[in-house]
C-alpha positions as CSV (number, residue, x, y, z in Angstrom):
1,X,98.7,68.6,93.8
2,X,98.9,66.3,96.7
3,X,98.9,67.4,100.3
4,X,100.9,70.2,99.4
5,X,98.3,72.3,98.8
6,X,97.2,72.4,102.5
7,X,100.4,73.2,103.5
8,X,100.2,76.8,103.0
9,X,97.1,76.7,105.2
10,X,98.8,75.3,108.4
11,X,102.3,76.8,107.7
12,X,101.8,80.4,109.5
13,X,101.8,78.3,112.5
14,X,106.2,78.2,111.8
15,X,106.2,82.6,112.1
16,X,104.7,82.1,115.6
17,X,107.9,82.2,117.3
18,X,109.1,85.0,115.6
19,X,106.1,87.2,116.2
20,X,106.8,86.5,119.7
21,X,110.3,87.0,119.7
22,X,111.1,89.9,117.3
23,X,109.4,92.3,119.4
24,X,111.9,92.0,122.1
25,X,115.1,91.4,120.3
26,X,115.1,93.0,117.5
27,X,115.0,96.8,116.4
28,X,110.9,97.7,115.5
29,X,112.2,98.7,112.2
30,X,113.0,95.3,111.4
31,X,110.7,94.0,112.8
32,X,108.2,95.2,111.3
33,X,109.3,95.0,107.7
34,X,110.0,91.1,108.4
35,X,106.8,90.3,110.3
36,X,104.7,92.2,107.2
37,X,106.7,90.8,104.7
38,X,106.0,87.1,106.4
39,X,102.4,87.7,106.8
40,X,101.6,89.3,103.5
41,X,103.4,86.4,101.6
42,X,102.1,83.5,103.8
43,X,98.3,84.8,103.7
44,X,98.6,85.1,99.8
45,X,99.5,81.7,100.1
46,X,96.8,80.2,101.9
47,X,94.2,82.2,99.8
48,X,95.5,80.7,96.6
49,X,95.7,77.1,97.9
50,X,91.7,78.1,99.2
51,X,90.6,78.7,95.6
52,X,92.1,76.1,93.9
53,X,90.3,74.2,96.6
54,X,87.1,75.8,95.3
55,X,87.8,75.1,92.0
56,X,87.9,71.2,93.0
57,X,84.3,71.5,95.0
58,X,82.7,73.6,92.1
59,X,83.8,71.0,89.8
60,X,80.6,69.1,89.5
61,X,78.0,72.1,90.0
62,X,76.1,72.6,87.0
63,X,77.1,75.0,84.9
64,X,81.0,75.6,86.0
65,X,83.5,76.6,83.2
66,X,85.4,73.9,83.7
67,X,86.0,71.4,80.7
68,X,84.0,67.8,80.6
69,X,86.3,66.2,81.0
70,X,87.1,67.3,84.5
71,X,84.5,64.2,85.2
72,X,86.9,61.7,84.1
73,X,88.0,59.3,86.9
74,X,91.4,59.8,85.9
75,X,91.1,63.0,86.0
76,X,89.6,63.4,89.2
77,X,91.8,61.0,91.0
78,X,94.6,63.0,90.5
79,X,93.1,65.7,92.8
80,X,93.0,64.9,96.5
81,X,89.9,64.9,98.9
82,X,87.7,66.8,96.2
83,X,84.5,65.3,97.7
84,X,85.1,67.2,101.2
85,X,87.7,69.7,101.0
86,X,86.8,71.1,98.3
87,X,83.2,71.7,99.2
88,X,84.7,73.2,102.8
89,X,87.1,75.7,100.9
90,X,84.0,77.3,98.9
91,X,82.4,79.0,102.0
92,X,85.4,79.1,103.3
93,X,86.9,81.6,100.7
94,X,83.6,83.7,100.5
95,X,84.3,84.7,104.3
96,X,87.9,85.6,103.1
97,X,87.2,87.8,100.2
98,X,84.1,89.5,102.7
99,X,86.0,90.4,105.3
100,X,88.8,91.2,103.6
101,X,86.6,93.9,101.2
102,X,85.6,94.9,105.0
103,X,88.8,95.7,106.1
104,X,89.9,97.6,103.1
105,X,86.2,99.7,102.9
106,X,86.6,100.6,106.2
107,X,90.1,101.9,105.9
108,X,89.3,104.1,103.1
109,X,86.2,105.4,104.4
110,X,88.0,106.3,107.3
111,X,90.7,108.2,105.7
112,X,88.0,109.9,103.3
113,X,85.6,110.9,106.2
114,X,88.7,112.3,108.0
115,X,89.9,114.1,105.4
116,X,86.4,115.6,104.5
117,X,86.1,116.9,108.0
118,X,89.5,118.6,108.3
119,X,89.2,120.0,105.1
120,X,89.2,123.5,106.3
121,X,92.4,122.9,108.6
122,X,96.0,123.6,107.8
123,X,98.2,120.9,106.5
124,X,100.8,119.4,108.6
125,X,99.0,119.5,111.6
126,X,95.2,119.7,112.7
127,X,94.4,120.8,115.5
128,X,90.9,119.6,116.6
129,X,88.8,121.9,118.9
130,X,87.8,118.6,121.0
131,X,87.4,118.2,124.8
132,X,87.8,114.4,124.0
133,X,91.7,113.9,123.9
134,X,93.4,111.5,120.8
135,X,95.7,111.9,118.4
136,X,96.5,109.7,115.4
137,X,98.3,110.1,111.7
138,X,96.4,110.5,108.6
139,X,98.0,109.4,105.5
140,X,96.8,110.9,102.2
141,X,100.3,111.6,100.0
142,X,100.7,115.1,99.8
143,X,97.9,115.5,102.5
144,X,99.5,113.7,105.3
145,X,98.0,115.1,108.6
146,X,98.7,115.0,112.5
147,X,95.9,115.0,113.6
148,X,95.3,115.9,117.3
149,X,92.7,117.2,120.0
150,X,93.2,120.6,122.0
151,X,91.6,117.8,124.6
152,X,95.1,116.2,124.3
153,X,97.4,118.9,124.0
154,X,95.8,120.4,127.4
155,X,97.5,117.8,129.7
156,X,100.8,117.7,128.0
157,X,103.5,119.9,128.8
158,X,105.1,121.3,125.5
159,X,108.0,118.9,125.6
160,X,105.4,116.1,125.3
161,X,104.1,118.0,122.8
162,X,107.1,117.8,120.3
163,X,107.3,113.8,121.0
164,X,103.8,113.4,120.2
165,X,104.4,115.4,116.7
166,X,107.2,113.6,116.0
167,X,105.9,110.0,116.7
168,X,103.1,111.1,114.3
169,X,105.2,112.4,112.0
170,X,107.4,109.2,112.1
171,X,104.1,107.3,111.4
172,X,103.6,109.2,108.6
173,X,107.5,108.7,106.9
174,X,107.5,105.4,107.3
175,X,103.9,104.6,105.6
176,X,102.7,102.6,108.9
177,X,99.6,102.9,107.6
178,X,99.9,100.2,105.2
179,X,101.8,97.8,107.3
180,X,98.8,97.6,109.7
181,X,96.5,97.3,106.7
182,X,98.8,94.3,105.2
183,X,98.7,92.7,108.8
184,X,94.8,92.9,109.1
185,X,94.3,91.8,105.7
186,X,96.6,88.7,106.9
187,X,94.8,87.9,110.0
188,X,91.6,87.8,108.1
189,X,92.7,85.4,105.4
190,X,94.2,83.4,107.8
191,X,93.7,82.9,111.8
192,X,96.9,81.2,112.1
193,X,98.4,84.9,111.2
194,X,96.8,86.7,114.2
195,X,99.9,86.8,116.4
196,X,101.7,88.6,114.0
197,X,98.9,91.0,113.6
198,X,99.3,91.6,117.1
199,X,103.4,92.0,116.8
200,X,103.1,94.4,113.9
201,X,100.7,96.7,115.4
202,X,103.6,96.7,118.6
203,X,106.6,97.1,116.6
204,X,105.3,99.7,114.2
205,X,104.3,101.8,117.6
206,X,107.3,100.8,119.5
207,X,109.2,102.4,115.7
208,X,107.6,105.4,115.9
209,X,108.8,105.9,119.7
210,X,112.2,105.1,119.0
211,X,111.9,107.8,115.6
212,X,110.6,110.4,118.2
213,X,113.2,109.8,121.1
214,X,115.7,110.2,118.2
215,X,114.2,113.4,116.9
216,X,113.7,115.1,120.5
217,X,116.6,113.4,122.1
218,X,115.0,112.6,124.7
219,X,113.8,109.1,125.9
220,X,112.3,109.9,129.0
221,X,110.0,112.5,127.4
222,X,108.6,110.5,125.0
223,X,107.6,107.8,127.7
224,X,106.0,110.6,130.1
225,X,104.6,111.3,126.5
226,X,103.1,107.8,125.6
227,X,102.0,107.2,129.6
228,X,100.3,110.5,129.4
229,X,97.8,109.4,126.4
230,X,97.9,106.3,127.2
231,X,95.6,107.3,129.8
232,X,93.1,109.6,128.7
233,X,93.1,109.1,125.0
234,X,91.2,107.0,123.1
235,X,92.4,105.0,120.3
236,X,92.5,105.8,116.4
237,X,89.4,105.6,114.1
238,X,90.6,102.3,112.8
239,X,93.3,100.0,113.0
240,X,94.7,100.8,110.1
241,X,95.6,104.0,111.2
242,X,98.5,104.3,114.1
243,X,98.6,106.7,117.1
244,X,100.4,107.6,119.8
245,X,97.5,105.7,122.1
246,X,97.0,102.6,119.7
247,X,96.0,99.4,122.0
248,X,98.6,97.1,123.6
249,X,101.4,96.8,125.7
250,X,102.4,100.3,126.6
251,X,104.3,99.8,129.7
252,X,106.3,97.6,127.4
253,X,106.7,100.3,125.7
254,X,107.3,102.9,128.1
255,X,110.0,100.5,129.5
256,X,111.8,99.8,126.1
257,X,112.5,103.9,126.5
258,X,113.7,104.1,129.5
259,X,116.4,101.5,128.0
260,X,119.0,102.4,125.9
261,X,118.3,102.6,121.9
262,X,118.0,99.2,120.8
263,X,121.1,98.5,117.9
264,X,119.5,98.2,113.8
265,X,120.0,94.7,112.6
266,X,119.2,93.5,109.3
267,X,119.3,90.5,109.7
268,X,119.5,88.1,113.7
269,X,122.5,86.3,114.2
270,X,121.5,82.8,113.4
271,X,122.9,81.6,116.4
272,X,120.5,83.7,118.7
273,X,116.9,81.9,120.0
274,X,115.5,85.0,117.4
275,X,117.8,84.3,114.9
276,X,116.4,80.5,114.7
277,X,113.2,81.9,114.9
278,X,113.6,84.1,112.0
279,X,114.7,81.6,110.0
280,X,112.5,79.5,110.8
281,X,110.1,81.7,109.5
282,X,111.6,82.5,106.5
283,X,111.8,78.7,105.7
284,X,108.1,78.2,106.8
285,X,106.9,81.3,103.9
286,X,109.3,79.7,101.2
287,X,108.2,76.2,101.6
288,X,104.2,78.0,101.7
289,X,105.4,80.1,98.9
290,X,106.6,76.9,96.8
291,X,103.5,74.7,97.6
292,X,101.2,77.2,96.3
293,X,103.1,77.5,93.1
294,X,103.8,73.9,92.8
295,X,99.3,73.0,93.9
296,X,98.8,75.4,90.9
297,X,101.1,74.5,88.2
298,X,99.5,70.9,88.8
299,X,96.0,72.4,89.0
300,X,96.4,74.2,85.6
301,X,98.2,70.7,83.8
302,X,94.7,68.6,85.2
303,X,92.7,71.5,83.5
304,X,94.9,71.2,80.5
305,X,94.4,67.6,80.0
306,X,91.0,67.4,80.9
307,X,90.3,69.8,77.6
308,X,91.3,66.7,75.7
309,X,89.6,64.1,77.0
């Protein structure tokens, strides 16, 4: 295995500059799906090279399943730092899978709860007899759900009112939902992913505005829109979920459309600072992709010949 199988740990730190980056020069769209994609693929990465890690500390506990001759000092020298690093990765990967299991229990006891209590509304749209104003999209399939507060819809003027729908609604079309939740589960299993936690919780937001601007052609009211819950509203029941008032940067926002559309790119001109940076990135999840297949193809020949020893 050899030191590549920390590299998938310390790798996420090469999608830094992009997280930075592609939220102000590139469309959210794309965006998003390349800062998901990145994050999802890196954090599998480092959570592989984390239990084979553990498999190296649990080596010598009694009991294990491994074969007897995993004790061989052949065998064992061909795995590095098992004394230390593979002690460190056992707790270490407990606190992954726990808060992990956290994330996705509370994102599906959210969505059941909220279901449960709008059962008796129409669906499309609930409208929530509540002086507290919020509004945030529900996914559930062929239940997907607006759900908003006659609190909010009091102090927007009925303009506003057709933005917020549709920047729900674009939530909802695009599956945002499950972006956020691939970006949580990310920043959980690894720290080094937190900034692009952080981007993809902006660019799927700043998506939806630009959907909504589209479908009400109008820019400026979707910004009066996004200033307007911005503040009074409170924020969706999770993080999961997206809403027009999710945390962050909304001036940012606001000013982004009071701009021109931003252009769709699939990919950045490699020439560009975001075009490096994208590529950089890319490189960075394919070199962390390859370690972790290359740390396990070596962990499973050590386990192969130690059967025979």
């Amino acid at each position: 295995m050899g030191v590549f199988v920390f590299l998938p740990l310390v790798l996420p730190l090469t999608a830094w500059p992009v997280a930075r980056l592609a939220e102000q020069h590139l469309h959210p769209r794309t965006a998003t799906r390349l800062l998901t994609a990145v994050a999802g693929v890196m954090a599998l990465c480092s959570t592989l090279c984390l239990a084979l890690l553990m498999v190296v500390g649990t080596a010598q506990l009694p009991g294990n399943p491994l074969p007897d001759g995993w004790s061989d000092p052949e065998v064992r020298a061909a795995v590095p730092y098992d004394g230390v690093a593979g002690r460190a990765a056992i707790p270490a990967l407990a606190v992954v899978l726990v808060v992990c299991t956290r994330v996705v229990v509370r994102h599906h006891l959210v969505r059941r709860r909220a279901r449960r209590a709008l059962a008796g509304h129409d669906r499309g749209v609930a409208v929530v007899p509540d002086t507290v104003p919020y509004a945030y999209a529900l996914p559930g399939g062929d239940r997907d759900r607006v759900v908003v507060t006659t609190g909010l819809l009091g102090v927007l003027t009925g303009p506003e009112r057709r933005a917020l729908f549709a920047h729900e609604r674009a939530h909802l079309a695009a599956r945002h939902h499950r972006h956020l939740l691939v970006a949580q589960l990310a920043a959980r299993a690894n720290p080094f992913l937190l900034p692009l936690r952080t981007a993809v919780a902006y660019s799927t937001e700043r998506w939806a505005d630009e959907d909504a601007a589209r479908s009400v052609h109008d820019r400026r009211v979707v910004a009066r829109a996004i200033g307007k819950a911005a503040l009074v509203s409170r924020a969706a029941p999770a993080p999961t979920l997206a809403g027009l008032a999710a945390p962050g940067p909304v001036p940012r926002r606001v000013a982004a459309l009071l701009r021109p559309a931003p252009t769709a790119h699939s990919w950045p001109p490699a020439g560009t600072g975001i075009g490096l940076a994208a590529w950089a990135a890319a490189v960075g999840t394919a070199v962390s992709a390859m370690s972790s297949a290359n740390s396990a193809v070596a962990m499973i020949r050590i386990l192969h010949d130690a059967t025979f020893l």
